[in-house]
N, CA, C and O of each residue as an XYZ file, in Angstrom:
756
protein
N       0.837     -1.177      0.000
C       0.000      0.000      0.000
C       0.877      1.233      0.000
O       2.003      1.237      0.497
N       0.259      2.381     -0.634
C       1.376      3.216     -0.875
C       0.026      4.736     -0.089
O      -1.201      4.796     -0.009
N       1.125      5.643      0.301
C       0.490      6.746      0.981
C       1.613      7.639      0.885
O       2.795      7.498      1.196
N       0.907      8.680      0.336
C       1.809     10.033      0.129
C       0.923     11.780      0.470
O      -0.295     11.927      0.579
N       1.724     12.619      0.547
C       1.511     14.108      0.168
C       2.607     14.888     -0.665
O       3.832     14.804     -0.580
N       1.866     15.628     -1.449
C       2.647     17.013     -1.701
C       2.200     17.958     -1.416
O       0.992     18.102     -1.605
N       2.690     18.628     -1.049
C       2.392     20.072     -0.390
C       3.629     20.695      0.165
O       4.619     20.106      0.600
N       3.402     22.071      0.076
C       4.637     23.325      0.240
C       4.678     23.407      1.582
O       3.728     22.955      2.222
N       5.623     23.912      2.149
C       6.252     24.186      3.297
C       6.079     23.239      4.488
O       5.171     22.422      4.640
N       7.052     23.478      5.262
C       6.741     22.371      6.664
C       5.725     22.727      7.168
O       5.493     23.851      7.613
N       4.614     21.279      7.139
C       3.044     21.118      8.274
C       2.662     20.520      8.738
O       2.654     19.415      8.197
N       2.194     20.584      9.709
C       1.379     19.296     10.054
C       0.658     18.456      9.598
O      -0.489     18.905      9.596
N       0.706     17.212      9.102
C      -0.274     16.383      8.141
C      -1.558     16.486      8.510
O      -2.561     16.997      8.012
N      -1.176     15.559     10.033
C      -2.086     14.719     10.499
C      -1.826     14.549     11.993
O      -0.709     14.606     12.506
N      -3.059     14.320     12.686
C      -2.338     13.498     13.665
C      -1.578     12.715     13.679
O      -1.840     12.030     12.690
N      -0.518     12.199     14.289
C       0.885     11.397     14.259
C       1.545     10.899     13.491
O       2.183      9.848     13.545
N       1.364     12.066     12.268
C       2.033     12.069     11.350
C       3.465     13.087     11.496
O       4.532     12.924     10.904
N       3.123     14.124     12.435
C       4.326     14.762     12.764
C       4.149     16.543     11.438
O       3.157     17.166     11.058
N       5.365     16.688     11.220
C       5.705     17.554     10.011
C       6.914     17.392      9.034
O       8.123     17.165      9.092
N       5.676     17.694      7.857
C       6.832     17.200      6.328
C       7.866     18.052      6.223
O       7.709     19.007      6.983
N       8.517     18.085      5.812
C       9.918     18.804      5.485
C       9.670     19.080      3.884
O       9.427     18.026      3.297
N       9.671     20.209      3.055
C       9.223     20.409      1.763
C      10.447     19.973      0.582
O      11.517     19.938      1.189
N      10.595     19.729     -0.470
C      11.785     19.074     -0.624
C      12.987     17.742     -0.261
O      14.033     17.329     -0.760
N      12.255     17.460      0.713
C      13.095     16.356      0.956
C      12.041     14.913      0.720
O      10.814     15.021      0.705
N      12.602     13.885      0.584
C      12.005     12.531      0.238
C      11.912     11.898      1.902
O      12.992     11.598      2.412
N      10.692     11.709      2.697
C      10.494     11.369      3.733
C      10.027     10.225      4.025
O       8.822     10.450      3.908
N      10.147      8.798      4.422
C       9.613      8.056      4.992
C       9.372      7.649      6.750
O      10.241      7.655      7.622
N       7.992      7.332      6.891
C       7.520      7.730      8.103
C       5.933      7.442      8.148
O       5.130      8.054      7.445
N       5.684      6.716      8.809
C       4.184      6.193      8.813
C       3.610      6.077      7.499
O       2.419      6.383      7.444
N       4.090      5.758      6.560
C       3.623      5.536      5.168
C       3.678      7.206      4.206
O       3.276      7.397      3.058
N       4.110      7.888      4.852
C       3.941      9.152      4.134
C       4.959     10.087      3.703
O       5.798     10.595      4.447
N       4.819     10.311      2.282
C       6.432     10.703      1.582
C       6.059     11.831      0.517
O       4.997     11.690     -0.089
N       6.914     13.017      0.229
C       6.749     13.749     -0.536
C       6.960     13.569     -1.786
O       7.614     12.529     -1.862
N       6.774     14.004     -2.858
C       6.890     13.568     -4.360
C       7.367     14.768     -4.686
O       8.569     15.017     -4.786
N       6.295     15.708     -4.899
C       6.657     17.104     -5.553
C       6.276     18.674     -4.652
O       5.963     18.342     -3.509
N       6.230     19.735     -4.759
C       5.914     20.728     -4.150
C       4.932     21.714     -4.763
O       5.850     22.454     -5.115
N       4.241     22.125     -5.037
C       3.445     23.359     -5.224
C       3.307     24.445     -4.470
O       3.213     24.031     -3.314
N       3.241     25.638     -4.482
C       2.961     26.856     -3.605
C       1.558     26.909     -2.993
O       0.703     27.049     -3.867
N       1.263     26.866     -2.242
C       0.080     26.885     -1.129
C      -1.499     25.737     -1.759
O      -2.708     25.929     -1.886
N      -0.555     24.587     -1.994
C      -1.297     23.195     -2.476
C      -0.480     21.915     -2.516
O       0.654     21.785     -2.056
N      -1.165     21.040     -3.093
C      -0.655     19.840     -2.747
C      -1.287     18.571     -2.951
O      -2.477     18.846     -3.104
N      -1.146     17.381     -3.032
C      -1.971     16.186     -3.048
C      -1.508     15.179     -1.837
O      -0.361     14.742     -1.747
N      -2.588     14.871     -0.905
C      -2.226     13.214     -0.506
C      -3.475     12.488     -1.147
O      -4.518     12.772     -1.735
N      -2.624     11.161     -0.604
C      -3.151      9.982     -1.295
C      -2.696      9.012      0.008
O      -1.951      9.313      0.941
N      -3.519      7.530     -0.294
C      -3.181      6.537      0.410
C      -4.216      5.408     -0.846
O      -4.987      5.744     -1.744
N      -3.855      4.283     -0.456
C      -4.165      2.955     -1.367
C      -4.764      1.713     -0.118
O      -4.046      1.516      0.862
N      -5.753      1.138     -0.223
C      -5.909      0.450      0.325
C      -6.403     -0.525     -0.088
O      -6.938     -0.454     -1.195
N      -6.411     -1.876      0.686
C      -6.880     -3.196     -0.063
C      -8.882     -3.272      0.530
O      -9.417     -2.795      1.530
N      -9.356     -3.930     -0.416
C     -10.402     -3.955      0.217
C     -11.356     -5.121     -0.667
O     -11.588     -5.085     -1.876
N     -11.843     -6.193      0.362
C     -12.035     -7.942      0.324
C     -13.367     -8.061     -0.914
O     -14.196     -8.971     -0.938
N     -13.313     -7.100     -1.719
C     -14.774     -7.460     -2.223
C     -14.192     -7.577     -4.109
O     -13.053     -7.165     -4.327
N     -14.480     -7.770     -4.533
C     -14.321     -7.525     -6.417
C     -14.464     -6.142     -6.751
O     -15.370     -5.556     -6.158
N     -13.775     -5.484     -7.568
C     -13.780     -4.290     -8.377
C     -14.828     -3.967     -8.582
O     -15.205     -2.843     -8.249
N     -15.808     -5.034     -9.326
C     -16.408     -4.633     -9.991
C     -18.019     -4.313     -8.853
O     -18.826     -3.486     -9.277
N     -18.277     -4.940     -7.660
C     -18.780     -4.984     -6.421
C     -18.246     -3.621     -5.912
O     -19.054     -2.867     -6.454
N     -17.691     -3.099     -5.456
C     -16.996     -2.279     -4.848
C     -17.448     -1.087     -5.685
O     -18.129     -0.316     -5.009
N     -17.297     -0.737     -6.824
C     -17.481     -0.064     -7.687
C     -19.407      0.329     -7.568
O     -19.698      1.525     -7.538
N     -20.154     -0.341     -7.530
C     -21.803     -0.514     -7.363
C     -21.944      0.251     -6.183
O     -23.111      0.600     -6.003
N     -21.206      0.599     -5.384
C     -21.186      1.046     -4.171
C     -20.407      2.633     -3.923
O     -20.835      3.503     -3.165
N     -18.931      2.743     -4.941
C     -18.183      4.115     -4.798
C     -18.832      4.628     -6.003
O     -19.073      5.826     -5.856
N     -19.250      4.127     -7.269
C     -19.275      4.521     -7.942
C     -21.130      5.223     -7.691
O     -21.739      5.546     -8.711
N     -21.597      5.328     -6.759
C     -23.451      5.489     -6.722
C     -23.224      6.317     -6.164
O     -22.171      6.948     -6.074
N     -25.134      6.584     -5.228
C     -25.314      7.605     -4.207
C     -25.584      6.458     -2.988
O     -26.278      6.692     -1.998
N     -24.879      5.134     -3.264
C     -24.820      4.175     -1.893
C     -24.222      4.884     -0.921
O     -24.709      5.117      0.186
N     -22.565      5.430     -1.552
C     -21.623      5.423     -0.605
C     -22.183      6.566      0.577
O     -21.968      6.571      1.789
N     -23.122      7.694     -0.415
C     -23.156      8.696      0.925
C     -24.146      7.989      1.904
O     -24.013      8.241      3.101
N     -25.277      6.992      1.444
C     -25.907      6.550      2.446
C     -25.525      5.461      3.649
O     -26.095      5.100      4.679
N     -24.092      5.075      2.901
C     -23.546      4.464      3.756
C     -22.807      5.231      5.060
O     -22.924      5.161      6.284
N     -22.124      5.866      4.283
C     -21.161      6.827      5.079
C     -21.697      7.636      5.992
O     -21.124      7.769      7.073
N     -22.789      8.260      5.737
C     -24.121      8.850      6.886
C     -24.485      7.917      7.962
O     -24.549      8.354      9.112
N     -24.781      6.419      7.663
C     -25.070      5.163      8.700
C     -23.760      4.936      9.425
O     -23.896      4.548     10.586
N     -22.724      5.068      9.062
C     -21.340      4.570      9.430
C     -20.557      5.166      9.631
O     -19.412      4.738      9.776
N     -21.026      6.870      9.745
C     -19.839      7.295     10.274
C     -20.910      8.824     11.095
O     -20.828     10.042     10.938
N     -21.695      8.076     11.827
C     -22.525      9.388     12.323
C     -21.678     10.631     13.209
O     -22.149     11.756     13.373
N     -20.676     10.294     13.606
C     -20.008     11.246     14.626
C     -19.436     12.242     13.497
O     -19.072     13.377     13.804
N     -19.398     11.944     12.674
C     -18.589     13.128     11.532
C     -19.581     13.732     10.574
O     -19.596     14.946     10.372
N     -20.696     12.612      9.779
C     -21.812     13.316      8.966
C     -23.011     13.039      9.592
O     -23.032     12.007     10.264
N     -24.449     13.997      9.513
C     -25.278     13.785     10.086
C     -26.129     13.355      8.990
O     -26.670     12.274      9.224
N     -26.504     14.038      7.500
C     -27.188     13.794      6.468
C     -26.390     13.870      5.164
O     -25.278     14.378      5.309
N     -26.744     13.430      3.762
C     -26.397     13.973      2.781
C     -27.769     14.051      1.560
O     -28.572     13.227      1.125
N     -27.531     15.346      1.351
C     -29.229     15.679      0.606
C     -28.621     15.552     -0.887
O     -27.432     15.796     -1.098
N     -29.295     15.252     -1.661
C     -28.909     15.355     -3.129
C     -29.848     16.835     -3.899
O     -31.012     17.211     -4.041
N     -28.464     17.281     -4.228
C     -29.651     18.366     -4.755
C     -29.793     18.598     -6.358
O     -30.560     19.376     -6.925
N     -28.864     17.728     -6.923
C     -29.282     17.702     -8.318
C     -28.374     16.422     -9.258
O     -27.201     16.481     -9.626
N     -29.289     15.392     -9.457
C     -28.806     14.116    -10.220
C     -29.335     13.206     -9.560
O     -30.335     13.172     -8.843
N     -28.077     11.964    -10.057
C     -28.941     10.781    -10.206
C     -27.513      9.483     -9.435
O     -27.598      8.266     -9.271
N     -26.317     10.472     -9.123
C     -25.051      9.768     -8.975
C     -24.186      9.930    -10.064
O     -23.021      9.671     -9.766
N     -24.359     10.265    -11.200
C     -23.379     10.388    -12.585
C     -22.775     11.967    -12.404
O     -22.820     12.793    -11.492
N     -22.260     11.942    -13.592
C     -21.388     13.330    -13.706
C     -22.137     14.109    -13.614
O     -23.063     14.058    -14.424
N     -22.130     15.176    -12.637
C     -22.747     16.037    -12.732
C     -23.403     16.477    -11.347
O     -23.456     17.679    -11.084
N     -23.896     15.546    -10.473
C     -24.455     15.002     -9.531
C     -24.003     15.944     -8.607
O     -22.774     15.875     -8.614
N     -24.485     17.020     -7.600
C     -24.286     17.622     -6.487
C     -24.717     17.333     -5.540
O     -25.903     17.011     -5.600
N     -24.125     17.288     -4.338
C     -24.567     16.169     -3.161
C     -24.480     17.985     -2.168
O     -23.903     19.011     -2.529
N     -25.208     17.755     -1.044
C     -25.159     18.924      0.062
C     -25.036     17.899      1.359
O     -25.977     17.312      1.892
N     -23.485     17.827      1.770
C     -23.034     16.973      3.151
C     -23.116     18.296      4.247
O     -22.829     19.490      4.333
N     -23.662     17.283      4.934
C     -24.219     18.016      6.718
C     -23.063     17.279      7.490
O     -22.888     16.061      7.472
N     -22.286     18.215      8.184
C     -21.335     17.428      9.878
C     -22.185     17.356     10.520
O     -23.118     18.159     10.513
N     -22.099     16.483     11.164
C     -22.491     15.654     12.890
C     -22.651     17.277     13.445
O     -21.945     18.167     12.971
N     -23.678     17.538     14.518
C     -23.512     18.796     15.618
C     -22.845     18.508     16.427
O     -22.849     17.472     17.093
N     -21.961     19.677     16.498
C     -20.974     19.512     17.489
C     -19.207     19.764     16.837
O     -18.228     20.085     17.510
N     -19.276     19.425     14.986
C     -18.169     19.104     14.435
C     -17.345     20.578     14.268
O     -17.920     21.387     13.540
N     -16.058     21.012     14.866
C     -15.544     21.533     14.769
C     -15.518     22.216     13.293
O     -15.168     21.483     12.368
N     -15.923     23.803     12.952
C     -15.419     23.883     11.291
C     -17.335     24.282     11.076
O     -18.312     24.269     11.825
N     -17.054     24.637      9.456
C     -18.530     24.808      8.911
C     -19.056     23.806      9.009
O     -18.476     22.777      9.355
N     -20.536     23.902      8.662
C     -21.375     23.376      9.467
C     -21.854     21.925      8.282
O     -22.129     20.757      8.556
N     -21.789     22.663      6.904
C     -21.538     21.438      5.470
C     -20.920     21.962      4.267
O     -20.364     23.053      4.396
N     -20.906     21.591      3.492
C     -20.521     22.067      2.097
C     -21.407     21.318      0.732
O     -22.414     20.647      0.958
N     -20.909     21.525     -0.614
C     -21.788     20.734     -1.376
C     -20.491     20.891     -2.222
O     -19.553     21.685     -2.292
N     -21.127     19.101     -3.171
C     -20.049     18.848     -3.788
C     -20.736     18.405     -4.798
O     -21.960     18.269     -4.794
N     -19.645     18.038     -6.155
C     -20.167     18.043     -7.289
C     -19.650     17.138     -8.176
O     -18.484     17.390     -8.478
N     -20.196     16.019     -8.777
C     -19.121     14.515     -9.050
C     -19.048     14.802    -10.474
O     -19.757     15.533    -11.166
N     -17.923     13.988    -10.809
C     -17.478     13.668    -12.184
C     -17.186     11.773    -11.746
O     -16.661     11.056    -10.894
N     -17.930     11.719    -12.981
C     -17.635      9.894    -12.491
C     -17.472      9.056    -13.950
O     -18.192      8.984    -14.946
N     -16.693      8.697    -13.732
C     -16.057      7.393    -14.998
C     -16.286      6.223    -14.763
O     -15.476      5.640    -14.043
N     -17.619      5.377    -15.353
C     -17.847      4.354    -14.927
C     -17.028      3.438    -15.718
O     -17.186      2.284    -15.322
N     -16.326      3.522    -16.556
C     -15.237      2.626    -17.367
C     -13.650      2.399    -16.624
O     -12.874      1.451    -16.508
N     -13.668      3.767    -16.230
C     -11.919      3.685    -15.705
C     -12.296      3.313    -13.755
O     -11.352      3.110    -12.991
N     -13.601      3.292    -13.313
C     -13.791      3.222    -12.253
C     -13.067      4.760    -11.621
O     -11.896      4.866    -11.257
N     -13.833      5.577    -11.614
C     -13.045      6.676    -10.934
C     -14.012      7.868    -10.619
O     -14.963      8.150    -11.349
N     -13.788      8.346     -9.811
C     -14.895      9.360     -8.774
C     -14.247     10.915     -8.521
O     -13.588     11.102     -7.498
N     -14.414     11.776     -9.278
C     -14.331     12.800     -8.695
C     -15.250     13.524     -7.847
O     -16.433     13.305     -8.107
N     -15.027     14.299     -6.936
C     -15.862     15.439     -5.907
C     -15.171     16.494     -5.743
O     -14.109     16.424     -5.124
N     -15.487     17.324     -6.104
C     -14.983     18.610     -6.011
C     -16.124     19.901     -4.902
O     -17.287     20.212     -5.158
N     -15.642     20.182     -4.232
C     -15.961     21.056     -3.224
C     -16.251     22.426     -3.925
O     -15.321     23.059     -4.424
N     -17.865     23.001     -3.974
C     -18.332     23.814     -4.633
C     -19.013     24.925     -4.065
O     -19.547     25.825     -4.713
N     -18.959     24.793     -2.409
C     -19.912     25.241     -1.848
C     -19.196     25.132     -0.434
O     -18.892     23.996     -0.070
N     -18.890     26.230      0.420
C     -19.221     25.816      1.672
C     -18.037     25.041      2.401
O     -16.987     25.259      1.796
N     -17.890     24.350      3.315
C     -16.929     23.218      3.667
C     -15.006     24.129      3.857
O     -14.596     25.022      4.598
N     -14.421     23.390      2.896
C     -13.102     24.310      2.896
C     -13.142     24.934      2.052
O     -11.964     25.108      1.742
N     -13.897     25.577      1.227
C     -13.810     26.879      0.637
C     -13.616     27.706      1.757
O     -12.644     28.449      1.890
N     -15.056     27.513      3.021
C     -15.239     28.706      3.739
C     -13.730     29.000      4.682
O     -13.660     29.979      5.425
N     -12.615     28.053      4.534
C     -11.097     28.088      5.193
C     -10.295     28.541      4.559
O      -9.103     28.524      4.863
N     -10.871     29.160      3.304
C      -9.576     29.677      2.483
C      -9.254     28.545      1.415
O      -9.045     29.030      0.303
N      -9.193     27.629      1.450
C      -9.182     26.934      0.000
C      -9.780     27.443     -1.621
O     -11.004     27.383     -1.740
N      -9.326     27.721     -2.320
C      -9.752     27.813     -3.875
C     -10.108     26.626     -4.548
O     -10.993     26.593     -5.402
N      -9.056     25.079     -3.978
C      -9.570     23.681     -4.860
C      -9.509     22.589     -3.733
O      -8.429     22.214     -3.278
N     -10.506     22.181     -3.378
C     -10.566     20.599     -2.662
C     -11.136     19.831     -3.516
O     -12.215     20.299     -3.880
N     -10.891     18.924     -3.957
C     -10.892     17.237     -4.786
C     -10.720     15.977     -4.070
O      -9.659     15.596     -3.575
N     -11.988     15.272     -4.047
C     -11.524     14.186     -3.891
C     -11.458     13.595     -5.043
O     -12.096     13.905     -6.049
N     -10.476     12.494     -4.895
C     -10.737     11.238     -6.143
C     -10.638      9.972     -5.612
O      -9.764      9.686     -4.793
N     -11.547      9.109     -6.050
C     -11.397      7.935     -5.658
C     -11.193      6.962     -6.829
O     -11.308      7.473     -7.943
N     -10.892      5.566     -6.772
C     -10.710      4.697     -7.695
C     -10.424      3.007     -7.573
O      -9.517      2.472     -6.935
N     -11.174      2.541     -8.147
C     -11.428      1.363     -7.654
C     -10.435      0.528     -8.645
O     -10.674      0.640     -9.848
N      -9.341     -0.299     -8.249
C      -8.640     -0.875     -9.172
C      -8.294     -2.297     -8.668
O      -7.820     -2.547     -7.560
N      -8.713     -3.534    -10.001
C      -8.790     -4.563     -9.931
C      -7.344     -4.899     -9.231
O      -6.496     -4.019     -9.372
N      -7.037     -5.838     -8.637
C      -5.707     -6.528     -8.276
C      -5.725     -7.736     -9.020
O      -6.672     -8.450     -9.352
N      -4.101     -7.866     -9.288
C      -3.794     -8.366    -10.519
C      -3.887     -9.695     -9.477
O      -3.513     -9.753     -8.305
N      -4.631    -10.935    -10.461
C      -4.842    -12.099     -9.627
C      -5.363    -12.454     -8.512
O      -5.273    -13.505     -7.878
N      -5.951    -11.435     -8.306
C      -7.047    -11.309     -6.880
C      -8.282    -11.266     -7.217
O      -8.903    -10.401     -6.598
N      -9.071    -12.042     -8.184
C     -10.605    -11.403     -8.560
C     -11.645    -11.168     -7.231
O     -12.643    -10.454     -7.328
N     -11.287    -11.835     -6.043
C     -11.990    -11.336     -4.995
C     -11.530    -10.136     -3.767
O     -11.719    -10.137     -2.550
N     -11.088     -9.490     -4.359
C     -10.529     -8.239     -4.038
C      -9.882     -7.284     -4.983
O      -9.316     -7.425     -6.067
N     -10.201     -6.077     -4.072
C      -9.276     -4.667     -5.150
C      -8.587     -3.596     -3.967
O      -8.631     -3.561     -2.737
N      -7.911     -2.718     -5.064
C      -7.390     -1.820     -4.395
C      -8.152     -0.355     -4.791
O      -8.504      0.094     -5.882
N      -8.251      0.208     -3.366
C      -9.240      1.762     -3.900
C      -8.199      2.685     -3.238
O      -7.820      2.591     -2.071
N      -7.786      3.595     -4.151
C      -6.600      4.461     -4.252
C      -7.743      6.082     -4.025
O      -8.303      6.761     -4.887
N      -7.720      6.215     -2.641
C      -8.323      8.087     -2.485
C      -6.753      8.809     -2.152
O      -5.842      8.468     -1.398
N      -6.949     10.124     -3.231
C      -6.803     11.184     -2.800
C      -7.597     12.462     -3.186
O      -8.642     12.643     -3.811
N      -6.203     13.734     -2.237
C      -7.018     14.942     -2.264
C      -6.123     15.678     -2.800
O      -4.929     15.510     -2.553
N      -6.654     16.776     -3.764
C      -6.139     17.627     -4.788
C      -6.378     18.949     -3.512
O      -7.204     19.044     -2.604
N      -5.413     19.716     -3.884
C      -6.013     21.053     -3.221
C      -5.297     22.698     -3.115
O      -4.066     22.717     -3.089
N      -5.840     23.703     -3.070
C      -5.252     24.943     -3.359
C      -5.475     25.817     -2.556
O      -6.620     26.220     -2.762
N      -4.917     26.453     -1.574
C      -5.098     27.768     -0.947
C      -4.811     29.043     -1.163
O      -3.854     29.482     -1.801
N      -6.004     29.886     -0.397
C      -5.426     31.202     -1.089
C      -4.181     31.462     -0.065
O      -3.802     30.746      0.862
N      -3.764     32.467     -0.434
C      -1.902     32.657      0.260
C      -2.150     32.621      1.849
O      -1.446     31.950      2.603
N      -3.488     33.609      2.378
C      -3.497     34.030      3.564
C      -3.889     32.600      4.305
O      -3.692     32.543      5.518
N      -4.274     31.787      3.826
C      -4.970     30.952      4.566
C      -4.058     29.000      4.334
O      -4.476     27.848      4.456
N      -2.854     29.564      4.005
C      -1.692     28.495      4.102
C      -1.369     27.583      4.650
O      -0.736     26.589      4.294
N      -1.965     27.997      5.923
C      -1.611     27.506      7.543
C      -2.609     26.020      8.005
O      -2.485     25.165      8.882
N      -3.827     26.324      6.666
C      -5.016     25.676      6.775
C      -4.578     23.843      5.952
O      -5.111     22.736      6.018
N      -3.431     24.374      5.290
C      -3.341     23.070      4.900
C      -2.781     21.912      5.976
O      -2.335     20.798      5.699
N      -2.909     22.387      6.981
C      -2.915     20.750      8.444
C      -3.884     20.321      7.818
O      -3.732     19.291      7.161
N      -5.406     21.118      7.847
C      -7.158     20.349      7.507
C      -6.934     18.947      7.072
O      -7.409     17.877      7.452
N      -5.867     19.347      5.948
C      -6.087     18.412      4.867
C      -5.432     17.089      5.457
O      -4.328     17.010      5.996
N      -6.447     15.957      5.215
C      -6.456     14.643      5.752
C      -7.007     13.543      4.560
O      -8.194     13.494      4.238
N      -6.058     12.756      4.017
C      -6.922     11.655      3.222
C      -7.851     10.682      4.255
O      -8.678     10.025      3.625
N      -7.877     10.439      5.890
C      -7.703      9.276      6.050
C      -9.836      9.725      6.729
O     -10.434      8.663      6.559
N     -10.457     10.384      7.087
C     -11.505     10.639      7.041
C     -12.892     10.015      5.611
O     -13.975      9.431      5.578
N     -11.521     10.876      4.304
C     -12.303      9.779      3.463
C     -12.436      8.643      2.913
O     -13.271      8.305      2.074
N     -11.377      7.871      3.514
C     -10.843      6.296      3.698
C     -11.703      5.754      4.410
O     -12.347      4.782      4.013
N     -11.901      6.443      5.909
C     -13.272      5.967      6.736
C     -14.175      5.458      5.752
O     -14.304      4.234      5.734
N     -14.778      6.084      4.992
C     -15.748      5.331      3.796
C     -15.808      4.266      3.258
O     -16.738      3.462      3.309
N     -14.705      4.171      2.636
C     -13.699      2.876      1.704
C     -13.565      1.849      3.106
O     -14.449      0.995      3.037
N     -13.058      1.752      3.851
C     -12.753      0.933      4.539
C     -14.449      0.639      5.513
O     -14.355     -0.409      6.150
N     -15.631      1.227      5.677
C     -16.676      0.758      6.016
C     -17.336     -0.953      4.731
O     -17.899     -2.022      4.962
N     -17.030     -0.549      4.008
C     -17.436     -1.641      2.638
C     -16.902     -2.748      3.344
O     -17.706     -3.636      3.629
N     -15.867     -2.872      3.646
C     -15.667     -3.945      4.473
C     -15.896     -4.697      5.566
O     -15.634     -5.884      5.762
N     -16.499     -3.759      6.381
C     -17.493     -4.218      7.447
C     -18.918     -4.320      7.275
O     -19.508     -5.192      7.913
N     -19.465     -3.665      6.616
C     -20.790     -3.721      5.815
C     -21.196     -5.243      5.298
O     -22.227     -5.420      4.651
């Protein structure tokens, strides 16, 4: 399994993840720099998960996952309303936090989805980390067969992302492993 970030200047990832060093090649709880950008960056992480691609996919690739992720992860989301589609490209979802969740209160997001290459975009359109100073939050997700494993795959999330200058400081927020929570519920489900 592979797990990375890029992102500019020394920050805090994550919890106990510590702080990256910008430029240098880091290993350390799975997490290593690649490249740098000015007030952006990508992580990523890869994980295995016990079901078929093409199973797995019926589930990241819909409007399952938010109803899952609402049942299974109530301390973080409370609802997710659909406010225009069907789950395909195009599709804007309006996610509600749990009361109580540190930060705005939801945001709305807006999918691009490739049902051939298995792959999920969400892009943050509304609300959420815009209201922190962000210009681009992305998720992507992707469901990829393992070679000789037909009863399992690997689903590779990351996050794309851009800040405006003043609000730099904000890139700690950024966490792949919240939307892994998701990916890794399929398996207990």
């Amino acid at each position: 399994m592979a797990t990375g970030t890029e992102q500019s200047g020394p920050v805090p990832v994550a919890a106990g993840f510590g702080t990256l060093i910008v430029n240098e090649l880091e290993w350390g709880e799975g997490i290593f720099i690649l490249q740098n950008r000015k007030n952006g960056g990508r992580v990523w992480e890869e994980i295995e998960v016990k079901v078929p691609a093409s199973e797995a996919w019926k589930v990241y690739g819909s409007l399952l996952l938010a109803k899952i992720v609402v049942e299974g992860l109530p301390s973080l989301f409370s609802k997710v309303e659909v406010v225009e589609g069907d789950g395909s490209t195009g599709t804007i979802l309006h996610v509600f936090f749990a009361p109580g969740t540190v930060g705005p209160s939801s945001f709305k997001e807006k999918f691009m989805v490739d049902d051939e290459r298995r792959v999920k975009e969400s892009e943050v359109v509304e609300g959420g980390f815009l209201d922190l100073g962000f210009k681009l939050y992305r998720f992507c997700l992707e469901v990829i067969e393992k070679e000789g494993q037909k009863e399992e795959c690997i689903v590779r999330g990351s996050i794309e992302y851009e800040l405006k200058e003043e609000a730099a400081a904000n890139a700690a927020l950024v966490s792949i492993e919240p939307s892994l929570l998701s990916c890794r519920l399929l398996q207990i489900t």
